[in-house]
FIGU-969361 format. One record per residue (C-alpha): residue number from 0; residue in one letter; x negated, y negated, z negated. Coordinates in Angstrom, 2 decimals. Example, Ala and Ser with C-alpha at 12.3 -4.5 7.8 and 13.67 -1.06 7.14 Angstrom:
BEGIN
NODE/0/A/-12.30/4.50/-7.80
NODE/1/S/-13.67/1.06/-7.14
***
This chain:
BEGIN
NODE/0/X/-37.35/26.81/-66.44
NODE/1/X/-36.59/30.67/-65.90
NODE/2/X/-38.47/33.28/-67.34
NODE/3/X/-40.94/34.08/-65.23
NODE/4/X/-42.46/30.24/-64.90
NODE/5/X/-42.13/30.27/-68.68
NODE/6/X/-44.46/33.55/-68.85
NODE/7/X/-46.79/32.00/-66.08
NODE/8/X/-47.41/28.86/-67.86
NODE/9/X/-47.28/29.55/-71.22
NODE/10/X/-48.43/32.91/-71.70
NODE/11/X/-47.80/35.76/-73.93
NODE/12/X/-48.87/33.62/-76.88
NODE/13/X/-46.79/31.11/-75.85
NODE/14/X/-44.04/33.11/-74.58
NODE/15/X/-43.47/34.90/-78.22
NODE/16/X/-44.12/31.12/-79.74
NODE/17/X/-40.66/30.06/-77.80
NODE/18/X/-38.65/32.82/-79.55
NODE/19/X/-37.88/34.91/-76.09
NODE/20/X/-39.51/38.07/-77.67
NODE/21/X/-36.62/38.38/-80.82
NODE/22/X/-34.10/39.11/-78.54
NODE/23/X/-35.36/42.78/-78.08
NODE/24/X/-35.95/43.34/-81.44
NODE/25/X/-32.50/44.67/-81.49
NODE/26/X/-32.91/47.13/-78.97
NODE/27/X/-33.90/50.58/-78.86
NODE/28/X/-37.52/51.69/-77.82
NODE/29/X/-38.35/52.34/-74.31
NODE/30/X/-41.14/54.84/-72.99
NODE/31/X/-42.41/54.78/-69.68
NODE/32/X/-45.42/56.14/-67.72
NODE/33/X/-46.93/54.48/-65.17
NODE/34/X/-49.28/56.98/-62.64
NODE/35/X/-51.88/54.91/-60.67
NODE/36/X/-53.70/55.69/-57.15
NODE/37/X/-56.76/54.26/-58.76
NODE/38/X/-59.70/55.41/-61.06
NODE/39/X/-60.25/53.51/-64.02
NODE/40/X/-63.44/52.28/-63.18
NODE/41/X/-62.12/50.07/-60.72
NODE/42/X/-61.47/47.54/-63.53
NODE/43/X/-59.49/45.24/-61.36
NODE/44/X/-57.33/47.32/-59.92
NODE/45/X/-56.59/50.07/-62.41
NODE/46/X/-57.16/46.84/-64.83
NODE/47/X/-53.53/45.26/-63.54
NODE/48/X/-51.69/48.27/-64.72
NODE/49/X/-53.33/47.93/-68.43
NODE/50/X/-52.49/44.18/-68.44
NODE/51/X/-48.93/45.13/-67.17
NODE/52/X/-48.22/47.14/-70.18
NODE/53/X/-50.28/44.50/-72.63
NODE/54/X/-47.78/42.06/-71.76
NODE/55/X/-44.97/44.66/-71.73
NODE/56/X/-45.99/44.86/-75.28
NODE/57/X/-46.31/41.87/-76.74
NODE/58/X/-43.04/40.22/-75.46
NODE/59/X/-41.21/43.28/-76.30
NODE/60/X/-42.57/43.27/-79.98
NODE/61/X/-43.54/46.41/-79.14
NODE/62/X/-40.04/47.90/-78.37
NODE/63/X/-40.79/49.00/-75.16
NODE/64/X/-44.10/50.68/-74.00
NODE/65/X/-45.79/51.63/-70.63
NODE/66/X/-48.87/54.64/-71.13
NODE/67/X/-50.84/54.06/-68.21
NODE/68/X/-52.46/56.74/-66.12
NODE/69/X/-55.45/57.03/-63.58
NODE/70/X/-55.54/59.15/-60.24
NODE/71/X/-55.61/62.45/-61.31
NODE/72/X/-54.20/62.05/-64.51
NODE/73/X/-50.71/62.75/-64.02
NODE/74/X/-50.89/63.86/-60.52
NODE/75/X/-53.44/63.07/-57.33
NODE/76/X/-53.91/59.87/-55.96
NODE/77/X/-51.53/60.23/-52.99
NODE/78/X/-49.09/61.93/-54.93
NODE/79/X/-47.17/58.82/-57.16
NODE/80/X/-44.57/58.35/-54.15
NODE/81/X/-43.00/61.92/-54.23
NODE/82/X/-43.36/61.43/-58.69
NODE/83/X/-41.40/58.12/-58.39
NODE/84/X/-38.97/59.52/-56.03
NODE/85/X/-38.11/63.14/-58.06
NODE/86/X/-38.33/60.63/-61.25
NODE/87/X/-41.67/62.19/-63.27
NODE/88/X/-42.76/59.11/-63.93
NODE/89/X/-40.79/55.65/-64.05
NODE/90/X/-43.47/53.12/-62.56
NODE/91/X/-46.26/54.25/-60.23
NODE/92/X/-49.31/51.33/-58.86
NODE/93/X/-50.36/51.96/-55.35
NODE/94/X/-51.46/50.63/-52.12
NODE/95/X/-48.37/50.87/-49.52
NODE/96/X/-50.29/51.86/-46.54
NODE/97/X/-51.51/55.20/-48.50
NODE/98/X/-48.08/56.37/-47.29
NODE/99/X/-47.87/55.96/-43.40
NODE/100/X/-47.46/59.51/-43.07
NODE/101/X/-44.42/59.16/-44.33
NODE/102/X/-43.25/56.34/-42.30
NODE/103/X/-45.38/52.97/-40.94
NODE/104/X/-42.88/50.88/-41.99
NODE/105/X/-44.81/51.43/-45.47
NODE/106/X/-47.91/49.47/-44.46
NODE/107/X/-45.83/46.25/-44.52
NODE/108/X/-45.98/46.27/-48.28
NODE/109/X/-49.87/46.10/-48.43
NODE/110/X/-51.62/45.04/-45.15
NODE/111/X/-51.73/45.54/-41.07
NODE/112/X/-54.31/44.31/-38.89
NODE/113/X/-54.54/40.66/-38.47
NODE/114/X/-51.82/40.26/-40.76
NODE/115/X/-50.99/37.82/-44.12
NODE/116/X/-53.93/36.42/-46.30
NODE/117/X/-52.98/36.59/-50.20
NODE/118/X/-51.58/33.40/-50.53
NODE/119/X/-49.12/33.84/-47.46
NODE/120/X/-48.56/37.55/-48.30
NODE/121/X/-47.11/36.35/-51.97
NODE/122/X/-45.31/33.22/-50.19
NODE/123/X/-43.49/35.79/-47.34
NODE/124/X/-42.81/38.13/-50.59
NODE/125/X/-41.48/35.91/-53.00
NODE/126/X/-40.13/33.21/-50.56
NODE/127/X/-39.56/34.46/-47.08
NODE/128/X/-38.15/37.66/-46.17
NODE/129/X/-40.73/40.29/-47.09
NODE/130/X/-39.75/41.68/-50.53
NODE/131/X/-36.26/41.56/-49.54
NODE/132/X/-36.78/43.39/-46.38
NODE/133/X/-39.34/46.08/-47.89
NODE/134/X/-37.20/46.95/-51.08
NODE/135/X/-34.57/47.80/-48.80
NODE/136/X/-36.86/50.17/-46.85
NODE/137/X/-37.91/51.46/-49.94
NODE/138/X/-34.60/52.25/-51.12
NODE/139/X/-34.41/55.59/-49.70
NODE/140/X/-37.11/56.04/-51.86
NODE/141/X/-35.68/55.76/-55.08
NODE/142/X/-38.13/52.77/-55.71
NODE/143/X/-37.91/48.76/-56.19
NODE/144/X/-41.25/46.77/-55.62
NODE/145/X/-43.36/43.94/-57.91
NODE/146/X/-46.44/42.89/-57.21
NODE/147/X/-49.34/44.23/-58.69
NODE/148/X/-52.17/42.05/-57.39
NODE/149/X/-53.76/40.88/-54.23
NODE/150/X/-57.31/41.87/-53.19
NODE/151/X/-57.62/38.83/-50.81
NODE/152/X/-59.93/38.96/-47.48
NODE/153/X/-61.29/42.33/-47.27
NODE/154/X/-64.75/43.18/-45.97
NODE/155/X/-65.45/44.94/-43.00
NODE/156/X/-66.99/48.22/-44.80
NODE/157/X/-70.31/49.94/-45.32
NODE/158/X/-72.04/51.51/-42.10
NODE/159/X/-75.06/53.92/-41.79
NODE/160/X/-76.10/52.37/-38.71
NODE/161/X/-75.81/49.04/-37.29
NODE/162/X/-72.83/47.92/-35.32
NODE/163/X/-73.86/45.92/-32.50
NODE/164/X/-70.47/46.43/-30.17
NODE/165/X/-67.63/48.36/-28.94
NODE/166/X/-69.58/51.41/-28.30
NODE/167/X/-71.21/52.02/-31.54
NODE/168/X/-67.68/53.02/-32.48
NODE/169/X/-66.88/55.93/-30.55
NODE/170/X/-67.01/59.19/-32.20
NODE/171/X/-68.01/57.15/-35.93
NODE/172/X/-66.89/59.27/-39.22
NODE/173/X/-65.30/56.73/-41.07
NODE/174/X/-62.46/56.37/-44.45
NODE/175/X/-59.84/53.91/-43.89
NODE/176/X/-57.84/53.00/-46.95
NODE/177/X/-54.70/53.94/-44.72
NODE/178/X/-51.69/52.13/-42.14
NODE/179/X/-51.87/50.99/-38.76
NODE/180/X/-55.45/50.29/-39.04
NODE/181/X/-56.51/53.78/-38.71
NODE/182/X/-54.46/53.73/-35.13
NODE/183/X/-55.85/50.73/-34.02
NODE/184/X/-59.28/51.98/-34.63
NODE/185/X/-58.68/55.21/-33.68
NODE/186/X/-58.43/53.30/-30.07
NODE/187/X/-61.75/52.41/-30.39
NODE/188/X/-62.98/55.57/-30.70
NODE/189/X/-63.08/55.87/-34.22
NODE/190/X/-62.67/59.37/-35.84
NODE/191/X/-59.97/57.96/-39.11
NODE/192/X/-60.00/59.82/-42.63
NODE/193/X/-58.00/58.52/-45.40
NODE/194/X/-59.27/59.75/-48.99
NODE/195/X/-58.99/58.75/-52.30
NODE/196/X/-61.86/55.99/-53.74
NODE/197/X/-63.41/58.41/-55.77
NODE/198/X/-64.12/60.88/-53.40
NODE/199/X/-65.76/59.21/-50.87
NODE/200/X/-69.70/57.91/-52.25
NODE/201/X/-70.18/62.13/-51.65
NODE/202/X/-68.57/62.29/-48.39
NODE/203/X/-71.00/59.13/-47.32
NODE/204/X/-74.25/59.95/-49.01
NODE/205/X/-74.26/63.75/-47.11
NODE/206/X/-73.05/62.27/-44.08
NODE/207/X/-69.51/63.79/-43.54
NODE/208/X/-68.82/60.45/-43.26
NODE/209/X/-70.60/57.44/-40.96
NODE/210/X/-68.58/54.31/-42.39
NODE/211/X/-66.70/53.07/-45.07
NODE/212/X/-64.41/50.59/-45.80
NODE/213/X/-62.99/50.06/-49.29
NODE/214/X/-61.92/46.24/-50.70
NODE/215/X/-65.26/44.03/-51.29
NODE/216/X/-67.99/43.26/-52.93
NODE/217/X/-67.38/43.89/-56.76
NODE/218/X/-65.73/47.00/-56.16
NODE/219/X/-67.95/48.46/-53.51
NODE/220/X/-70.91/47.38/-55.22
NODE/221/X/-69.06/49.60/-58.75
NODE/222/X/-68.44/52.68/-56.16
NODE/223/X/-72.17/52.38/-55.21
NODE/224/X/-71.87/51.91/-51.05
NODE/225/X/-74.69/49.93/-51.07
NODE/226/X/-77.25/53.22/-52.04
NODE/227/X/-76.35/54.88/-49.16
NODE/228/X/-75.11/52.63/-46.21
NODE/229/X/-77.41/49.29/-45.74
NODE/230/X/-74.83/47.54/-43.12
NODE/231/X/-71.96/45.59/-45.08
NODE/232/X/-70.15/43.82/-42.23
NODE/233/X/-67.33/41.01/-42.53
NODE/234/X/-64.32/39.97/-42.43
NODE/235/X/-61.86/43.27/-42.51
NODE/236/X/-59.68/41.92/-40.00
NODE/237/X/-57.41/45.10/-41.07
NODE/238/X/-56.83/43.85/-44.70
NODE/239/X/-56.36/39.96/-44.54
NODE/240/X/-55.08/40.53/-48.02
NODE/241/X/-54.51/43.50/-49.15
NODE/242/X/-51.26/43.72/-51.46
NODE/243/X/-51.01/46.60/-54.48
NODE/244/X/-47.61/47.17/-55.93
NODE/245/X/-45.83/48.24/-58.69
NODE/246/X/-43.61/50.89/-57.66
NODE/247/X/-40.49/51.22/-60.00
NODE/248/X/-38.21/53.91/-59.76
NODE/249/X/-34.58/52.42/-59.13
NODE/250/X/-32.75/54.32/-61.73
NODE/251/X/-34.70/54.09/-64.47
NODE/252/X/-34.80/50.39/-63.95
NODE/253/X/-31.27/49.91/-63.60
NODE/254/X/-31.22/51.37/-67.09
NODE/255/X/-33.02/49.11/-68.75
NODE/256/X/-31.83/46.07/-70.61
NODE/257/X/-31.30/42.51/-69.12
NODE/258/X/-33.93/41.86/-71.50
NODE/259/X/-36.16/44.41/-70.80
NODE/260/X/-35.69/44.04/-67.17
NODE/261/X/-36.53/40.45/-67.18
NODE/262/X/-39.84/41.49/-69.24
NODE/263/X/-40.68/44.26/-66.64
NODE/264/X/-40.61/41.07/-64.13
NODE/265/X/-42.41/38.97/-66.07
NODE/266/X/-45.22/41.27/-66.85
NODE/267/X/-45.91/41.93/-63.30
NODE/268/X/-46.32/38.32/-62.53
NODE/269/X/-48.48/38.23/-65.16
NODE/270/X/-50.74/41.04/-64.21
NODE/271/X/-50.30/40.19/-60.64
NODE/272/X/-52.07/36.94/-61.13
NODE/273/X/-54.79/38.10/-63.62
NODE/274/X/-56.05/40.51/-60.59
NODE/275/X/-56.11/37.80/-57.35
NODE/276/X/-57.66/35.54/-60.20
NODE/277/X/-60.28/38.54/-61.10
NODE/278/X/-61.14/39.08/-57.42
NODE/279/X/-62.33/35.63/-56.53
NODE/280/X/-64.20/34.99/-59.75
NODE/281/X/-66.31/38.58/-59.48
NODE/282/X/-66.43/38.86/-55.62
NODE/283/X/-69.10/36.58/-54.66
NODE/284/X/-71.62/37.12/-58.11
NODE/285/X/-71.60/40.76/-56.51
NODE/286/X/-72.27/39.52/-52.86
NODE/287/X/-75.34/38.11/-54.28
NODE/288/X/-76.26/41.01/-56.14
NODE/289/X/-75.81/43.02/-53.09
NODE/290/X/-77.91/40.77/-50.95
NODE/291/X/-80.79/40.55/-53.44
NODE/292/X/-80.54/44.33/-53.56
NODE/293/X/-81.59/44.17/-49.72
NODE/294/X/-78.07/44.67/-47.99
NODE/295/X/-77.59/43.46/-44.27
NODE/296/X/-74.34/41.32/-44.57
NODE/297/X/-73.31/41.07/-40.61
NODE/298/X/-70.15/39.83/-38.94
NODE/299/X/-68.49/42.10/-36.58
NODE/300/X/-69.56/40.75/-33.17
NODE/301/X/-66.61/38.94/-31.07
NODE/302/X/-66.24/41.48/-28.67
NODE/303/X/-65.43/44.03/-32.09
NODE/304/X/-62.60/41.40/-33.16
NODE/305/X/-61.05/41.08/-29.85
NODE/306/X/-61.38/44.68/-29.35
NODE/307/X/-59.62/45.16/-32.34
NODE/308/X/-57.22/42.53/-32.07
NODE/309/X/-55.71/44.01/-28.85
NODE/310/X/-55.63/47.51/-29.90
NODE/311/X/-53.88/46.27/-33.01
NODE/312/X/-51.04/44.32/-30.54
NODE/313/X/-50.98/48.13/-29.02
NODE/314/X/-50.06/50.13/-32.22
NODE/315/X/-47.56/47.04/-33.12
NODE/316/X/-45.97/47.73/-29.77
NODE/317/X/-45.76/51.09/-29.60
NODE/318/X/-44.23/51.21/-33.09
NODE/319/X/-41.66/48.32/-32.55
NODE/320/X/-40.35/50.63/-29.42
NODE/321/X/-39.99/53.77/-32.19
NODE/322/X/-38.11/52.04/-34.92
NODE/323/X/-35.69/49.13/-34.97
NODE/324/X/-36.95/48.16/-38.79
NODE/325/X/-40.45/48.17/-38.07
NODE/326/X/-39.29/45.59/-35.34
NODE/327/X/-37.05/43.42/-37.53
NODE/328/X/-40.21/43.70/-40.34
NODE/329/X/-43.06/42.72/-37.92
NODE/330/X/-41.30/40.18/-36.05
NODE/331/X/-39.98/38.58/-39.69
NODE/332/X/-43.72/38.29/-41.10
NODE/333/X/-45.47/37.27/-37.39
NODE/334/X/-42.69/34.14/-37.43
NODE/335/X/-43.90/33.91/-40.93
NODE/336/X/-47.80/33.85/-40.38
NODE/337/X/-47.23/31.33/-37.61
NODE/338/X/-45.71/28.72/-39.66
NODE/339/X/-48.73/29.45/-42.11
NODE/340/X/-51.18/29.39/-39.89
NODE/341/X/-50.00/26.14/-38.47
NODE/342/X/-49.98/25.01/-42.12
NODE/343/X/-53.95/26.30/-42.88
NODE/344/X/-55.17/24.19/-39.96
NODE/345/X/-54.24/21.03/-41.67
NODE/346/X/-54.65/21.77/-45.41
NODE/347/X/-57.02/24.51/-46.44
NODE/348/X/-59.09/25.68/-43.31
NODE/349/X/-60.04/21.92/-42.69
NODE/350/X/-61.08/21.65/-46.33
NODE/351/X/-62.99/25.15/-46.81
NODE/352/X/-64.60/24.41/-43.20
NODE/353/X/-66.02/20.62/-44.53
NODE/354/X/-67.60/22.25/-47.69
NODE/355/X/-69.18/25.09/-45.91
NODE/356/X/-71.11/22.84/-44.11
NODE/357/X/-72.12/20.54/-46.82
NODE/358/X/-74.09/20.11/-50.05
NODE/359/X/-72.30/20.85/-53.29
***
């Protein structure tokens, strides 16, 4: 069994228990900061990063320690990229698609439009192509990629007014966590801002902004959407599960220890886990807060989806006839999602659909 099935299985207790942790007792401490794009109220994101360096921690035996940091601690939200890269700090937790600016090919490592759900996003990761692909993009970078946690199934955001089609679109204010999903709505008429979480309850309750999307229930409900937008609509057919990292920079991993490194590893699986696992057990206690609170919880209309949908083909298009990579990416995880998808329609989606529709 390797290391990182030992970790997932057994646990830190366990882990320390086998006797992995005394083989770093011989080796000289390690410092490193880790700068995230999150506040720390958003206990289940910003929470991966402080169970990261728990379990950094423990298996080390305290040799090697990871200070975490919120947005704005160390340096703004958007700013961990250009940190990792000039080596400020050694481990940065983001969301990919924050940095499309910088090239699309980013958005790969956390979400496009109609893309992977969590479960195939870790499988194309860990077991297809992606990570392989995506850490050689982000090579130029300085910077190696772990997981740091998938939000699953996004929802479809907070609106001042009702959505009813197409046209309630055109000219709407609204903050889109970032990627190709700003383009693809932009085609819709949407004006796009990208801003950082904690910036944008303002921006919403004084009307600079129309709409809102963010991740889903527990954490919109923290951020307080709800007191100022009444529409909540579903699914976010932008963010079929939205991947965070863990950004490492290169070097300073390459100077660790085999020991250390294989810690590093194992601590992200750990904390990687813990979030998914944290989303699905808060998400729908909020929904039902949110719903008692007198929320409208809508789904976009079918004309919004397909609207989307073909816009979405567009910006993939157009971006595939810029860039060779983004090509060899998005063609790699599409061939990927099929085989899923072909999967889902005997295994889970025929389950789920059965129990929806019965008594428990």
């Amino acid at each position: 069994m390797n290391r990182r099935s030992l970790i997932k299985n057994a646990g830190i207790a366990g882990v320390l228990a086998a006797g992995i942790a005394p083989a770093v007792h011989a080796q000289a401490s390690v410092r490193w900061r880790l700068a995230s794009s999150f506040p720390k109220s958003l206990d289940t994101i910003f929470g991966s990063t402080e169970m990261f360096a728990k379990t950094v921690k423990a298996l080390s035996g305290g040799k090697f320690e990871v200070s975490v940091h919120a947005a704005g601690e160390l340096m703004p939200a958007f700013g961990v990229v250009d940190a990792l890269q000039n080596g400020t700090v050694e481990m940065a937790q983001t969301a990919p698609y924050y940095f499309t600016g910088k090239d699309s090919i980013f958005a790969f490592g956390c979400a496009v439009p109609f893309g992977l759900t969590a479960r195939q996003m870790d499988s194309w990761m860990e077991h297809g192509n992606g990570r392989k692909l995506m850490d050689a993009f982000y090579a130029q970078y300085n910077i190696k990629s772990r997981s740091a946690g998938n939000t699953g199934t996004q929802m479809g955001g907070w609106y001042r007014k009702e959505i009813k089609g197409v046209a309630d679109l055109k000219g709407l204010k609204m903050r889109l966590g970032g990627g190709l999903f700003g383009e693809a709505m932009q085609k819709l008429g949407v004006v796009a801002q990208n801003m950082p979480a904690g910036e944008v309850y303002q921006a919403l309750e004084k009307g600079t902004l129309d709409a809102v999307e963010f991740v889903g229930p527990y954490d919109d409900e923290k951020l307080g959407f709800n007191k100022v937008a009444p529409f909540y609509y579903y699914p976010g057919w932008w963010e079929g599960g939205a991947e965070l990292e863990f950004f490492i920079n290169t070097k300073a991993y390459a100077a660790l220890t085999p020991e250390f490194k294989a810690i590093v590893d194992a601590a992200t699986a750990v904390a990687a886990r813990d979030m998914t696992a944290k989303y699905d057990a808060v998400n729908p206690i909020s929904l039902k807060r949110l719903v008692a609170a007198k929320t409208q919880l809508k789904p976009f209309p079918r004309d919004i989806m397909d609207a989307g949908f073909k816009a979405s083909m567009e910006v993939f298009a157009e971006h595939e006839a810029k860039s060779a990579e983004f090509k060899k990416i998005h063609q790699d995880m599409r061939a990927f999602q099929r085989d899923q998808l072909l999967w889902a329609r005997f295994s889970e989606f025929r389950f789920d659909s059965y129990l929806t529709g019965v008594k428990l």
